[in-house]
C-alpha positions in Angstrom: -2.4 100.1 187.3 -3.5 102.7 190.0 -5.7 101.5 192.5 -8.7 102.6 193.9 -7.4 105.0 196.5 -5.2 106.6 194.2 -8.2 107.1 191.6 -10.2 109.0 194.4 -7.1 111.1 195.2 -6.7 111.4 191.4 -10.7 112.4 190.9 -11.1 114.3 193.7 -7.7 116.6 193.0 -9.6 117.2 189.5 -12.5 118.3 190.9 -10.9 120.7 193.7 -8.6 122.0 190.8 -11.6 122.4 188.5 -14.4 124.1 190.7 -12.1 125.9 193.2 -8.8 126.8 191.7 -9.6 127.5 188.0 -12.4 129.9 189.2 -9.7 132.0 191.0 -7.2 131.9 188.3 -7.5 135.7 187.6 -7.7 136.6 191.1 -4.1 135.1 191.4 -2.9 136.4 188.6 -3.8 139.9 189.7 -3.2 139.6 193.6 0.5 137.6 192.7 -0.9 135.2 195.8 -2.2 131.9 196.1 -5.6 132.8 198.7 -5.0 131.4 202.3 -8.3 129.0 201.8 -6.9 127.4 198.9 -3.3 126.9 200.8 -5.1 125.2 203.5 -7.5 123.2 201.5 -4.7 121.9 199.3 -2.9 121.0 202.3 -5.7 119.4 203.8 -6.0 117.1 200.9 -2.1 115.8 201.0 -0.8 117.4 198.3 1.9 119.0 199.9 3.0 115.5 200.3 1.8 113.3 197.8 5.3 112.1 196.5 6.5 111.6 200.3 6.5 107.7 201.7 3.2 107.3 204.0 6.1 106.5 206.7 6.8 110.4 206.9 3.4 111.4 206.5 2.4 111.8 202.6 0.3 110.2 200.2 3.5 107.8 199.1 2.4 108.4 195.3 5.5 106.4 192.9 5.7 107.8 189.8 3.0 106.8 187.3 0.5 107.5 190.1 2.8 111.3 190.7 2.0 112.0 187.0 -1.4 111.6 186.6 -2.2 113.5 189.6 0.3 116.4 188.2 -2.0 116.0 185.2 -4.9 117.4 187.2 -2.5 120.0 189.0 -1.4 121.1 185.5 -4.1 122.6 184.2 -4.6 125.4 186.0 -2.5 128.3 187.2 1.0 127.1 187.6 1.6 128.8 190.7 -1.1 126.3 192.6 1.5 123.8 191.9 4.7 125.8 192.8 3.1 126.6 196.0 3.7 122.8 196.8 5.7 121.4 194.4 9.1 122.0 195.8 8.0 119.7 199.4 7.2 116.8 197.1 9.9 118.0 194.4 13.4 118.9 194.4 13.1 119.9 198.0 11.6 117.1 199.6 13.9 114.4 197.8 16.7 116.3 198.7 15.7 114.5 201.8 14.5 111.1 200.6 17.3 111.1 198.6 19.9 111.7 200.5 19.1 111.9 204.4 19.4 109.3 207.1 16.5 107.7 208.9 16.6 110.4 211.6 17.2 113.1 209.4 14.0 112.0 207.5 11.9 111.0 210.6 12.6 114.6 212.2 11.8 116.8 208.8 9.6 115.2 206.3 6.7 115.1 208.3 6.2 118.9 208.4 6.8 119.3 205.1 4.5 116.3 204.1 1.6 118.1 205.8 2.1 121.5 204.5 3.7 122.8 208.2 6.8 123.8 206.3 7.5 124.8 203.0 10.8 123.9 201.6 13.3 125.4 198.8 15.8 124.2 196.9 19.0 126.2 196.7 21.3 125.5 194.2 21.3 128.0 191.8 23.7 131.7 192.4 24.4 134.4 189.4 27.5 131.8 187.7 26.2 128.8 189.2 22.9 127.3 187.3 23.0 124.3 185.1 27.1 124.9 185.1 27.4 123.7 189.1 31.4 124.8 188.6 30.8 127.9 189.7 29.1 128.2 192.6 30.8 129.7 195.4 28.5 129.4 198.2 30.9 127.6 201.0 30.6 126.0 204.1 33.6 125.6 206.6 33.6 123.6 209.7 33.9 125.2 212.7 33.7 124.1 216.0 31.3 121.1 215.8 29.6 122.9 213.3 29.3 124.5 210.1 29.3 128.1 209.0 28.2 129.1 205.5 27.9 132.1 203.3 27.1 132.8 200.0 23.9 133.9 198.0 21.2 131.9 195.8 19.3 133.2 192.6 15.8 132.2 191.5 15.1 130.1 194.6 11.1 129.0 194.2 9.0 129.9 197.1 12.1 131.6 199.1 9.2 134.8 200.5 7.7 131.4 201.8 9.9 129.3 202.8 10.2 128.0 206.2 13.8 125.4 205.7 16.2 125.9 202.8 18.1 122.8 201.2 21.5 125.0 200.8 24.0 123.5 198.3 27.5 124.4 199.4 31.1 124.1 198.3 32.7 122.1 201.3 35.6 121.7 200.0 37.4 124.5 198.0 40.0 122.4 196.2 37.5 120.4 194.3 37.0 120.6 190.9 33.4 121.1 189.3 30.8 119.4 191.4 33.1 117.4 193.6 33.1 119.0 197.1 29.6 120.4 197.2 27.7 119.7 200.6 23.7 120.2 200.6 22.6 121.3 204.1 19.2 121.9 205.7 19.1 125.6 207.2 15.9 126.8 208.7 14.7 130.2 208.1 15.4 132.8 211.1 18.8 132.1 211.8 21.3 134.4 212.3 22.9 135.9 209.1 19.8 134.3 206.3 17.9 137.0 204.4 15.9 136.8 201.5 15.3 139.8 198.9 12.4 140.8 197.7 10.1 138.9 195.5 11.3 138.7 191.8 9.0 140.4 188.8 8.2 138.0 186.5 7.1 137.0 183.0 4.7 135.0 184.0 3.3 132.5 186.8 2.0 135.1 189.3 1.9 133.7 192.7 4.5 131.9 192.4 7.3 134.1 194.2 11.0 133.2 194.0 13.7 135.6 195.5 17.5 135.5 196.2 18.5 134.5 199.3 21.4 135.6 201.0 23.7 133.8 203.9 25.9 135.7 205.9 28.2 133.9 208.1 25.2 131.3 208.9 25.6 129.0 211.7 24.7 125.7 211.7 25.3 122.5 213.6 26.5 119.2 211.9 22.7 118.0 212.1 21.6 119.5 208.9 24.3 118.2 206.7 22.2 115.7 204.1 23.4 112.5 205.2 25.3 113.4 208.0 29.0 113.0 208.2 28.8 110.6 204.9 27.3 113.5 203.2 30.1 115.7 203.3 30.6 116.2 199.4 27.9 114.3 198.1 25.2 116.7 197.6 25.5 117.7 193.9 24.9 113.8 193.4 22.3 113.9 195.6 20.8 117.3 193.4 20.8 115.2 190.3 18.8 112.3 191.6 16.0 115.1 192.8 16.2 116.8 189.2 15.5 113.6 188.0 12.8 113.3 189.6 11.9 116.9 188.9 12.2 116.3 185.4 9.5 113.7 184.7 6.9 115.9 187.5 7.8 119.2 184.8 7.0 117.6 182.0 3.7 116.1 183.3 2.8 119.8 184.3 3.1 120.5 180.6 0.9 117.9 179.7 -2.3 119.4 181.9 -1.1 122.7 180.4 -1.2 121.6 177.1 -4.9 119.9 178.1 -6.5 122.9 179.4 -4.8 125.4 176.1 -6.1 122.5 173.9 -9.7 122.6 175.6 -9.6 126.3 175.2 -8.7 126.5 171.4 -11.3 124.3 171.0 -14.7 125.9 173.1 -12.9 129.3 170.8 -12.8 127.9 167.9 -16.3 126.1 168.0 -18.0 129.5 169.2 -16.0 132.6 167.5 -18.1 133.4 164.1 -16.2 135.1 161.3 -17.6 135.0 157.8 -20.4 133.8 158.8 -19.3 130.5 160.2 -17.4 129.6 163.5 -13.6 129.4 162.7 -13.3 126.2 163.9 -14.7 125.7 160.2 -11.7 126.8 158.3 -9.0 124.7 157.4 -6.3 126.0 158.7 -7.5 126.4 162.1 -8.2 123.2 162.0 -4.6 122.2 161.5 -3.6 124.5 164.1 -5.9 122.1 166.2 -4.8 119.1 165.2 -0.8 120.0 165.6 -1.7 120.7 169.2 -3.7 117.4 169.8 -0.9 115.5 168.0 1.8 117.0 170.5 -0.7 116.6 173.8 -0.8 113.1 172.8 2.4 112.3 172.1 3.8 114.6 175.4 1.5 112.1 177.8 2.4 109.3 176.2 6.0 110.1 176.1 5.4 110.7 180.2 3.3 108.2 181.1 5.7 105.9 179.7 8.8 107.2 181.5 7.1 106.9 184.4 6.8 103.5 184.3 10.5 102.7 183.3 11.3 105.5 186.4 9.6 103.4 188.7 10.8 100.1 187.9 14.5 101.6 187.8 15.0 101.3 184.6 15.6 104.4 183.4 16.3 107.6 185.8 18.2 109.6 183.5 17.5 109.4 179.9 14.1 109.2 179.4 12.9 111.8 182.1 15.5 114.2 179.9 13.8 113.6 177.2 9.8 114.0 178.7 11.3 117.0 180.0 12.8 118.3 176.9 10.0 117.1 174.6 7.0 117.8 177.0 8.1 121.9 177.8 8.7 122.5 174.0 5.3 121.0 173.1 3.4 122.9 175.8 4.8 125.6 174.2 3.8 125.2 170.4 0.6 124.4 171.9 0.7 127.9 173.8 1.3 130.0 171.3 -1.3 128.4 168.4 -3.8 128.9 171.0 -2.9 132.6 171.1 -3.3 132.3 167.5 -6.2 131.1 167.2 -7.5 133.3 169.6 -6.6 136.2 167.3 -6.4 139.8 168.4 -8.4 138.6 172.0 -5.4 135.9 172.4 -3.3 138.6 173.1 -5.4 140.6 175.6 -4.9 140.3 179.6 -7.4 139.4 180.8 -7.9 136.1 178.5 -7.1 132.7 179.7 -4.4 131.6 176.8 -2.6 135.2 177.1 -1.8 134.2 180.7 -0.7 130.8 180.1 1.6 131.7 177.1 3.5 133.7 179.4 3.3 130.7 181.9 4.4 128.1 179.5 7.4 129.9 178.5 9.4 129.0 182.2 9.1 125.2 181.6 11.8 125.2 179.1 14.4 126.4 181.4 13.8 125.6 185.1 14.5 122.0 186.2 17.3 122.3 183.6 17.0 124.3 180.0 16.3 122.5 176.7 19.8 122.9 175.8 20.4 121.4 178.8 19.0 118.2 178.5 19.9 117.9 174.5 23.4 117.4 176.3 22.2 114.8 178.8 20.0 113.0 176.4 23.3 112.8 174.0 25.5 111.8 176.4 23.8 109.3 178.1 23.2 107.3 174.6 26.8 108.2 173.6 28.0 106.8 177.2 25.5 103.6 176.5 27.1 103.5 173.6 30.5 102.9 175.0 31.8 106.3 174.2 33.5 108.1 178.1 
């Protein structure tokens, strides 16, 4: 049950989304920028926050409440989210998951309030899903550390003002045994990041490579200090987790707004001399894509209950994930379809968000990806090592 607080957050996100972001949707897509006002406003709100404890400055949000509000975020451009998502996402818990008190005390704050934005990088040219072959590495030296490597991919890099740096710590480890994650501020010595990468889809949300070159840093920013040495691909997993069930309810208000779109098209376009929404099989496009935007929150909502109580942090947000990014995009492309000839026009809300949609089913882990964790998690549940 959400109380009333959360509701006004919940409400009043829907309304901010609706009358100021949707509005600007084209804008963004053409510019490739979120607009400064909205950055603020959005910040202003919480939302750069809302999954981080009330302790270090956020909302404090737990899961079910996380999701509903992502509901709201979801149904707009994608790259409102992104702008944010990575403080309260795979960034941020990098932290809550695996930093000590002081470590947390010093850096959430500024990301909570939107002072900092944070990135998440993990993934290099061999090294994505696969963590076996990322070469990234960090040696001691002195009483600190010195790292070099490069990242691919890495959301809101252009942006970003600290980097969560996954790096192989220790070089005779096998697979993900021996990766460190450390936190390395932007403007030291040795850290570029390349230009902003031309995408499909989701303009204004930038991701780049990012490059460190002999990068300095002191034993501080290791994630969970000395005890941390080798623990951070564990500590990456727990965040993706998390990650997992956030993606999948950013489908879901995806797969709202293409839904409400089909619809107001189908109920107004006249061919024949009737509004399609008359013939038959548009109407089963329709109710395909009603039938999987049910199912997709349910299927959400539901895992984040059981991710709250503890129950289940592996399986089921796998399979939100896996089910919610392939429904969103069905749903995507029969709104194209139903659209017709304008469905494929720039220009046209569905056009955009087909090419949006089509990211959800590999970041955050592909479908393929979590068809192997769903299976092995019932196989290992089953007894089976």
């Amino acid at each position: 049950m959400l109380d009333d607080e959360v509701r006004q957050i919940i409400a009043a996100t829907r309304r901010f989304v609706r009358e100021r972001v949707v509005p600007a949707e084209a804008a963004i897509d053409d510019t490739d920028a979120i607009p400064a006002d909205l950055r603020r406003e959005a910040a202003e709100m919480g939302l750069f926050g809302f999954a981080v404890p009330e302790e270090y400055g956020g909302l404090g949000l737990d899961m079910s409440a996380e999701v509903r509000l992502v509901f709201e975020l979801g149904y707009t451009t994608p790259a409102f989210r992104s702008m944010f998502g990575t403080n309260n996402g795979i960034a941020g818990h990098v932290l809550l998951e695996g930093a000590t008190e002081e470590q947390k005390k010093a850096y959430l704050p500024p990301i909570a309030s939107g002072e900092w934005t944070a990135s998440f990088a993990l993934t290099e040219e061999n090294a994505g899903s696969d963590p076996s072959g990322l070469t990234t590495a960090a040696r001691r030296d002195g009483d600190g550390w010195v790292i070099s490597g490069s990242k691919r991919f890495i959301t809101n890099a252009p942006l970003a003002d600290v980097f969560m740096v996954f790096a192989r710590t220790d070089p005779d480890a096998a697979g993900a045994r021996g990766i460190t994650a450390f936190m390395v501020e932007r403007g030291l010595p040795g850290l570029t990041v390349g230009p902003k990468d031309h995408k499909m889809g989701q303009a204004g949300a930038w991701t780049a490579d990012v490059h460190l070159d002999e990068v300095r840093v002191p034993a501080s920013t290791v994630i969970g200090g000395e005890e941390g040495v080798g623990r951070g691909y564990a500590t990456a997993m727990r965040c993706l987790a998390h990650g997992r069930v956030h993606i999948a309810a950013l489908c879901v208000g995806l797969a709202q707004r293409l839904l409400d779109e089909s619809v107001s098209y189908a109920a107004s376009r006249v061919q024949g001399g009737g509004v399609i929404g008359t013939h038959q099989l548009v109407q089963g496009l329709l109710a395909d894509s009603a039938t999987d935007l049910y199912a997709a929150r349910a299927l959400v909502t539901d895992v984040a209950a059981h991710y709250d109580d503890g129950s289940d942090t592996r399986l089921g947000p796998s399979c939100a994930k896996y089910f919610a990014s392939e429904a969103v995009g069905r749903i995507a492309d029969r709104a194209v379809q139903i659209h017709g000839g304008a469905g494929y026009m720039r220009g046209v809300p569905v056009e955009r968000f087909y090419r949006d949609a089509r990211l959800f089913r590999i970041y955050e882990g592909t479908s393929q990806i979590q068809q192997i964790v769903i299976a092995r998690e019932l196989l290992r549940n089953a007894g089976v090592r």
